[in-house]
C-alpha positions in Angstrom: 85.9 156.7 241.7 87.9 153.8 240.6 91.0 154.6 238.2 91.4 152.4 234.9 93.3 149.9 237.1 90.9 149.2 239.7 88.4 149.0 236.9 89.8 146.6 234.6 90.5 144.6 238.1 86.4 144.4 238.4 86.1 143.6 234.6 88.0 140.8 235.3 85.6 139.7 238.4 87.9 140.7 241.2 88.1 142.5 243.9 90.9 145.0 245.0 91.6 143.8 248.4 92.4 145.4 252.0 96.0 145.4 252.6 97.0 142.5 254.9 98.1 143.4 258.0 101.6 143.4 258.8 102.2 139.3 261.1 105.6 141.0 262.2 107.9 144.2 262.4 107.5 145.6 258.5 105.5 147.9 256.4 103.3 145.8 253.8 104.8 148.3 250.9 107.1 150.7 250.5 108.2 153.7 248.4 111.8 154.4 247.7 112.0 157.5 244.4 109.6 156.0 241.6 109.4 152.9 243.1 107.5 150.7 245.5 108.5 147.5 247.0 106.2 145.3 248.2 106.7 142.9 251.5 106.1 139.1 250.7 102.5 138.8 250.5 100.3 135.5 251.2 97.3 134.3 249.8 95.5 136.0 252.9 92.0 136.3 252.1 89.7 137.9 254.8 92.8 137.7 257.2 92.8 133.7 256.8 95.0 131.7 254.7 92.2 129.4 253.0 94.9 127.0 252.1 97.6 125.7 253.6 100.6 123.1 253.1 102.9 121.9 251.0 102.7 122.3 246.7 102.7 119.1 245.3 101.7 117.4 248.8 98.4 118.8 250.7 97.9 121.4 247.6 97.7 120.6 243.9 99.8 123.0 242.0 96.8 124.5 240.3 95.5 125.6 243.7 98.8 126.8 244.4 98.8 129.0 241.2 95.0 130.4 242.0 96.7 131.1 245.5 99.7 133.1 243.5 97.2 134.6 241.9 95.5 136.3 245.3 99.2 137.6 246.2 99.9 139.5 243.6 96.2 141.1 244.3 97.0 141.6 247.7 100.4 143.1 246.6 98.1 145.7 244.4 97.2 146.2 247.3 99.9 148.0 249.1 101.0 149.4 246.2 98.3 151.2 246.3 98.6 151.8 250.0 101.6 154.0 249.3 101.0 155.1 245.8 97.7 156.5 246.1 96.5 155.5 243.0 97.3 152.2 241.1 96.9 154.0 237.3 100.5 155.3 238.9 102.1 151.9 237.9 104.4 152.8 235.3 105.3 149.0 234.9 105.9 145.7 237.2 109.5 145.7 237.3 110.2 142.6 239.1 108.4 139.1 241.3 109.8 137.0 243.5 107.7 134.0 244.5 108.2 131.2 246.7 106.4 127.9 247.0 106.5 125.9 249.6 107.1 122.7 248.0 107.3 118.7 248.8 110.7 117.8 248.3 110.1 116.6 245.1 108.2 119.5 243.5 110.0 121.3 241.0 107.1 123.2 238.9 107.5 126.5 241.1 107.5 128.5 237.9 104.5 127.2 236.7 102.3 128.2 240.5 104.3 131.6 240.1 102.7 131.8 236.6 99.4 133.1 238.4 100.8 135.7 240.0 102.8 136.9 236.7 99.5 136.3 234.4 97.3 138.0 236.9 99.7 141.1 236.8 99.3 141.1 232.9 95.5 140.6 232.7 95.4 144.1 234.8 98.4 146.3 233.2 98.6 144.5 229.9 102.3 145.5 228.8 103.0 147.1 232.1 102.7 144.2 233.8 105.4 142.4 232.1 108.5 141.4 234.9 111.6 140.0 235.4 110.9 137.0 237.6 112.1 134.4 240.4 110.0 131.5 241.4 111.9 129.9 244.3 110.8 126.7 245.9 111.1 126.8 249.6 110.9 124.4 252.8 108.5 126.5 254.8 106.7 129.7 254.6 105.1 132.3 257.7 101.9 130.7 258.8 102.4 127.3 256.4 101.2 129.5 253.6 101.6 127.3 249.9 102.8 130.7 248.4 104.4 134.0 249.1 104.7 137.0 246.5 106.9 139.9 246.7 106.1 142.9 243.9 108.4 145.8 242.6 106.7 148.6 241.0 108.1 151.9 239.1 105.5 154.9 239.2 105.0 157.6 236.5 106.2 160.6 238.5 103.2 162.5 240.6 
């Protein structure tokens, strides 16, 4: 049975994902005391990037911010991969996102702003982070946008 989390995630219309699969040599979350770190996770979908490019070249910043969006759900994801249970989540202490950007984008925080309003939809207050949006030359598999998540659990 799904906790309060995973059930506000349906009310919203979404699905709680798989975890991605590791592409290299590193756990997709992990648990350190009360709290979970989360790799960089990409707007994988079904194991396939839908999207790829540059922000503000081959993909319109509002694609790029529904891309966010999918990160921080797959970053749910292994958090719950390691937590066990997402009602856990004590509160979203920090994102990082990075957005592969033409060199003359400069609205990172704006595409990050999915990730960050997603995370509040789900937790309400608990979602509310500290935040980086980084803009960025490149990213693993020419992905528009990579998310990194850092959780603190309620002790279990």
């Amino acid at each position: 049975m799904a906790g309060a989390v995973e059930s506000r995630v349906a009310e919203l219309g979404l699905t709680l994902p798989a975890v991605v699969p590791p592409l290299a040599s590193y756990q997709p979350a992990v648990q350190s005391g009360v709290y979970v770190y989360t790799s960089g996770q990409l707007p994988m979908v079904d194991g396939k990037l839908a999207v790829t490019g540059k922000v503000g070249a081959e993909v319109t910043p509002d694609e790029a911010k529904e891309l966010a969006k999918t990160c921080a759900l797959n970053a749910l994801a292994a958090v719950k991969s390691v937590a066990g249970d997402l009602d856990r989540i004590k509160r979203v202490v920090k994102v990082v996102g990075f957005v592969a950007s033409a060199s003359d984008f400069t609205g990172q925080p704006a595409v990050i702003n999915g990730a960050s309003e997603l995370l509040g939809a789900v937790l309400g207050d608990k979602g509310v982070h500290a935040r980086s949006a980084v803009g960025v030359a490149v990213l693993p598999l020419d992905a528009p946008v990579e998310v990194e998540v850092q959780v603190e659990l309620v002790d279990a």
